[in-house]
C-alpha positions in Angstrom: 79.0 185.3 -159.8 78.4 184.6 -163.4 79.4 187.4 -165.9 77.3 189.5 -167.8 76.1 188.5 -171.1 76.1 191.9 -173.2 74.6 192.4 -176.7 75.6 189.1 -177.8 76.9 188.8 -181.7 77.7 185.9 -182.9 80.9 185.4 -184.8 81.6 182.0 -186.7 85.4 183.1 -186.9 86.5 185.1 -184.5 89.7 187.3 -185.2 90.6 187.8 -181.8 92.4 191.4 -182.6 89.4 192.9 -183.1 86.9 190.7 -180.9 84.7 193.7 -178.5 82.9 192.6 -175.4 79.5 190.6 -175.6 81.0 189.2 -178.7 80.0 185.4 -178.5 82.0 182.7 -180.3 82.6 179.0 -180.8 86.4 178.9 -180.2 88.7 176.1 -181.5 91.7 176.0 -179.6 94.3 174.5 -181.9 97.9 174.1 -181.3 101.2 173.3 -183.1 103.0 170.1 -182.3 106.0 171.3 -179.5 108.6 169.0 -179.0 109.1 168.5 -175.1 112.9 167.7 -173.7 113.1 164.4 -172.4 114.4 165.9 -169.2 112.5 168.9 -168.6 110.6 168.2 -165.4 111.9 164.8 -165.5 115.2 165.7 -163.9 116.0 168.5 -161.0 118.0 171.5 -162.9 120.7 173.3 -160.9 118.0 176.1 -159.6 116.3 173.1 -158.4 114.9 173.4 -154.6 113.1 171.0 -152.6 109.4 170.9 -152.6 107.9 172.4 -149.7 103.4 172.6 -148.5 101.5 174.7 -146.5 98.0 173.6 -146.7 95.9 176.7 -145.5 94.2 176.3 -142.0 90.8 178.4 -142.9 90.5 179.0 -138.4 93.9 180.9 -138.5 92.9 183.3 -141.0 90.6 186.0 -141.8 88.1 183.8 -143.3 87.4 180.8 -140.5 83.8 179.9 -142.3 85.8 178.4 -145.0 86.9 175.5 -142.0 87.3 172.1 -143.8 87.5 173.5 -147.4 90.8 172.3 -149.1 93.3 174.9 -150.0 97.2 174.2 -150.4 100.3 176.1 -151.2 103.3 174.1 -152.9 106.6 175.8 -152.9 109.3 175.3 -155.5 107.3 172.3 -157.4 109.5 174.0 -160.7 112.7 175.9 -160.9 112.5 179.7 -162.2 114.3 178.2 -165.5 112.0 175.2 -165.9 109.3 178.5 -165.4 110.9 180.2 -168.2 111.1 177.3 -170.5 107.1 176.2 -170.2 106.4 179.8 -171.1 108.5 179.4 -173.7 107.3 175.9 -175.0 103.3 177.1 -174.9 104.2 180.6 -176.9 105.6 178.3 -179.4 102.0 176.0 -179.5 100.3 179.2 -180.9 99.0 178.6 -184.1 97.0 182.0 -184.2 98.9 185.2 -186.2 98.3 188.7 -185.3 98.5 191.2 -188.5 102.3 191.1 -188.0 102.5 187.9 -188.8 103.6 187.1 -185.4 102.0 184.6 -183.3 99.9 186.3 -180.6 98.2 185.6 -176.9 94.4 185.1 -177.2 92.0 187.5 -175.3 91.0 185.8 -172.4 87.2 184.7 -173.0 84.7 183.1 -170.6 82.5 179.9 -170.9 78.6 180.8 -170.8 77.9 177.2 -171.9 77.0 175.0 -175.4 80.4 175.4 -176.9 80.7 179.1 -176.5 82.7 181.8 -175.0 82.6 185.1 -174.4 84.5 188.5 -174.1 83.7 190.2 -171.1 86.7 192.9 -170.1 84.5 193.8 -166.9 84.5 190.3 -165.7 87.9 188.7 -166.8 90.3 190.8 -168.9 93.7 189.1 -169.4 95.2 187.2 -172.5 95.5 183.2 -172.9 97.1 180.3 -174.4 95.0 177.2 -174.4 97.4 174.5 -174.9 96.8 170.6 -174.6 99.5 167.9 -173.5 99.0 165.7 -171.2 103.2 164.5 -171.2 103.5 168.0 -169.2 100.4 167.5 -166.7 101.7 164.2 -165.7 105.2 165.4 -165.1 104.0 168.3 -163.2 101.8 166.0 -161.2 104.4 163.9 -160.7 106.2 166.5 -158.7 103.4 167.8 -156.9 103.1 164.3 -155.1 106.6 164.9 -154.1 105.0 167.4 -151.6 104.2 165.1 -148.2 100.4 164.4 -147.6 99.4 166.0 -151.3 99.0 162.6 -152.9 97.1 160.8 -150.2 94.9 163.8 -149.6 94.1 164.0 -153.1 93.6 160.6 -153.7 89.3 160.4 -153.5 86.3 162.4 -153.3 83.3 161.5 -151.7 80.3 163.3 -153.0 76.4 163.1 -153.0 74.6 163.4 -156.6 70.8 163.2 -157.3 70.1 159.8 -158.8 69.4 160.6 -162.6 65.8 159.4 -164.4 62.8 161.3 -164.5 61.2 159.3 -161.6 64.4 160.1 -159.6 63.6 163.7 -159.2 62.6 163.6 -155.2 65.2 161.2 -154.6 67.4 161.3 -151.9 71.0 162.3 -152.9 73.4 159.0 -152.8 77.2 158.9 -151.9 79.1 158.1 -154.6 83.7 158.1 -154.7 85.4 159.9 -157.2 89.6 158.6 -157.6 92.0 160.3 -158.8 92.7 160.0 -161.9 95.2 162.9 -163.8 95.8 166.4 -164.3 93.9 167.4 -167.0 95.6 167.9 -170.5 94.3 171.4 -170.8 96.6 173.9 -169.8 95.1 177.7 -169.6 98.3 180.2 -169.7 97.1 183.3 -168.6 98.9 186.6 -169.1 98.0 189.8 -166.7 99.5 193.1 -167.5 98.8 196.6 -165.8 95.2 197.3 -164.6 94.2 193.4 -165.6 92.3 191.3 -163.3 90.2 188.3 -163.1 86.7 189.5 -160.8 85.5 187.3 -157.6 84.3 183.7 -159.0 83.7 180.0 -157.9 85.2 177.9 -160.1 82.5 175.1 -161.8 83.7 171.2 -162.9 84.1 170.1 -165.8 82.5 167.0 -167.1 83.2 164.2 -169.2 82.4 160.6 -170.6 84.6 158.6 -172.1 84.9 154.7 -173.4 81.9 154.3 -170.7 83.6 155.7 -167.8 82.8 158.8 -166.8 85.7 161.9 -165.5 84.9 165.2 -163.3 86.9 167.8 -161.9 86.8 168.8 -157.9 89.9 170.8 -157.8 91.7 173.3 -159.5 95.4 174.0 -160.3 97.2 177.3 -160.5 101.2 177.5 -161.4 102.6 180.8 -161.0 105.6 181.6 -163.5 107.1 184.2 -162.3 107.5 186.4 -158.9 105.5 189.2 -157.3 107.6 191.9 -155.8 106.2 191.3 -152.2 107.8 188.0 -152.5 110.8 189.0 -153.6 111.0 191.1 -150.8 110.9 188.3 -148.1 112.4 185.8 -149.9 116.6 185.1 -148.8 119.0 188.2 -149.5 120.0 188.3 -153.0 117.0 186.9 -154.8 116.7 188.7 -158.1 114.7 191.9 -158.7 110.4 191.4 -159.8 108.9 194.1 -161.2 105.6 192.7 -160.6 103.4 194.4 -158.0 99.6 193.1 -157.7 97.7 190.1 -159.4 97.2 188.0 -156.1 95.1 184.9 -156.2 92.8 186.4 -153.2 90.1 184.3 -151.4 87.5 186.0 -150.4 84.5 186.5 -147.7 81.2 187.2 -149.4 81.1 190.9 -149.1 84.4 191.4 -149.9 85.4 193.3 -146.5 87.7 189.9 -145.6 90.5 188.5 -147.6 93.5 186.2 -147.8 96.1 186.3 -150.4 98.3 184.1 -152.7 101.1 186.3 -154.0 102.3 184.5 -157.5 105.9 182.9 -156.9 107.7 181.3 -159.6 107.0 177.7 -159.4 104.3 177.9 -156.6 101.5 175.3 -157.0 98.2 176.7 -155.6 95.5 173.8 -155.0 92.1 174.1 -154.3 88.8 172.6 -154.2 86.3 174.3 -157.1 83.2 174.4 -154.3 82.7 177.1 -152.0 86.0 179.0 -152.0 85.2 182.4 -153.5 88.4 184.0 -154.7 89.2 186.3 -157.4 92.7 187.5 -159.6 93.7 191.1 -157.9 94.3 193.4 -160.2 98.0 194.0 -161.5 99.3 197.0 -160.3 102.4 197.0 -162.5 104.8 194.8 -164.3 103.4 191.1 -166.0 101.8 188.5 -164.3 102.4 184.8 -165.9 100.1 181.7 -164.5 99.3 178.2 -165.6 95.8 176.7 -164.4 94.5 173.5 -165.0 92.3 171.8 -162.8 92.7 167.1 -161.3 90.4 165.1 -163.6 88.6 162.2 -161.5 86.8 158.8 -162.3 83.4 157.4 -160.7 83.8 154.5 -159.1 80.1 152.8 -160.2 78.9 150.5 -157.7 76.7 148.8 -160.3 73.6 151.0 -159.7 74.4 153.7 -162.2 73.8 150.9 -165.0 
């Protein structure tokens, strides 16, 4: 469900402190060079623990018409301290000063297409860190394939696109293979506090050409950063104290009377495809919710007729 596009102003520099909704701008996202440790992610710290999948079987929950839709929880793909210290390492990419002089989190805006974003607190009201660097993506991919049956099941997608041309319009569609190729670069760090949410979406692809060949997304990525209470609770006696309560990643039946959840866990990888899983980021009831989302670029595999 797309957001609502209210009184739109357009800003050529937007000063995020004082950004109001329908506000439309063309955003920049710059960021400071961040040295990364040669070992983080690289090597298994002490709170290391081994990487563990549950891919979601749609027929034993509460929404069976999602059947043959892929969804998949990864357990422990980072350590809480390896959590704390990617937190860390995107705060210090923020080139952007409040009036303190401090560096700040970013309203979280919303893409309406052309360049430009929005604020819309109705839709999507969090705070964000865009931050590029693909060194981290490939180590965190690196360690998501550690999970068994991740990398194989990741590996292509077949798809059917509408040949392009203006004489191609009635066209039948035509199968074409997308391969893996990387995580993508672009890392969102999202930040919820009390009362902030993220409304029920689809999440859309992202396109891309480059050096001739041409890159798509198909799934997304979400890392959680630190723990919910609930999971707390039924994790091993003696796990430390969260003070987070709320902010599931829920998936959702259409009319909202059906839902599953995906309470956030500290280093918990949440995988799924962008098409046809309607979900939405529960509101946070109390305490601060930290998440990561990026989303697995692919590559088209031409067969010759695309030329």
């Amino acid at each position: 469900m797309p957001p609502r596009i209210r009184n739109r102003r357009k800003r050529r520099t937007a000063d995020d402190e004082e950004m109001e909704d329908g506000d439309v701008v063309k955003v920049d996202y710059k960021a400071l060079d961040v040295p990364i440790p040669d070992t983080f992610l690289t090597q298994d710290p002490p709170d290391a623990r081994p990487v563990a999948v549950k891919v979601i079987d749609w027929t034993k929950t509460d929404l069976p018409e999602y059947r043959g839709r892929y969804a998949a929880v990864l357990d422990n793909v980072m350590s809480p301290s390896e959590c704390e210290t990617l937190l860390s390492l995107a705060e210090d990419s923020v080139s952007n000063r409040g009036k303190s002089g401090t560096r700040t989190w970013r309203p979280a805006l919303v893409n309406i297409g052309g360049g430009l974003e929005t604020l819309d607190k109705e839709y999507r009201n969090s705070d964000r860190i865009i931050w590029d660097n693909q060194v981290i993506m490939d180590r965190l991919w690196a360690r998501c394939a550690r999970a068994d049956g991740v990398e194989e099941k990741l590996a292509v997608v077949d798809d059917l696109v509408k040949p392009r041309g203006r004489n191609n319009k009635a066209a039948p569609r035509k199968a074409v293979r997308w391969e893996f190729n990387r995580f993508n670069e672009r890392m969102r760090f999202l930040k919820y506090e009390g009362g902030q949410f993220f409304r029920p979406h689809c999440d859309g692809a992202y396109s891309e050409e480059k050096d001739g060949k041409a890159y798509r997304t198909h799934y997304t990525v979400h890392l959680y950063l630190n723990d919910s209470a609930i999971e707390v609770e039924d994790g091993p006696e003696g796990s430390p104290s969260a003070d987070l309560v709320g902010g599931a990643t829920s998936f959702l039946s259409l009319d909202y009377s059906r839902k599953l959840d995906v309470n956030p866990k500290a280093g918990r990888v949440l995988i799924f495809q962008h098409e046809g899983l309607y979900h939405s980021g529960d509101d946070v009831v109390k305490g601060t919710k930290y998440t990561m989302r990026t989303d697995i670029m692919y590559e088209l595999i031409r067969d010759g007729s695309d030329a």
